[in-house]
C-alpha angles and dihedrals in degrees: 000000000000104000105195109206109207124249122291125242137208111263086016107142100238134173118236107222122228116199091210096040134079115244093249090064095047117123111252108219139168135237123264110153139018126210122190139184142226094297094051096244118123113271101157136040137184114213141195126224126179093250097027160006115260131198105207125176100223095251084069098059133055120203113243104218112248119246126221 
């Protein structure tokens, strides 16, 4: 089953996904950057941390939904 996240946006809460660690322990990061490909979908993010800047590919983050 293919799951297609929907495109990220500048300023958008994401968490930045680490392969030896559990999800609860994940960074949380925002948004600062968007990079896309040929085909004009996001490949590539920059993210902000509070400590640092992260370069993620988009199947590393997951967007967190906004509340209003």
């Amino acid at each position: 089953m293919l799951i297609i996240q929907p495109n990220a946006m500048n300023g958008g809460v994401v968490l930045s996904k680490k392969d030896n660690l559990p999800p609860l322990v994940w960074k949380k990061a925002v948004i600062s950057d968007i990079r896309t490909g040929r085909a004009g979908l996001t490949r590539f993010v920059t993210l902000r941390t509070a400590k640092e800047t992260l370069k993620r590919p988009v199947t590393k983050i997951y967007l967190l939904p906004k509340v209003d």
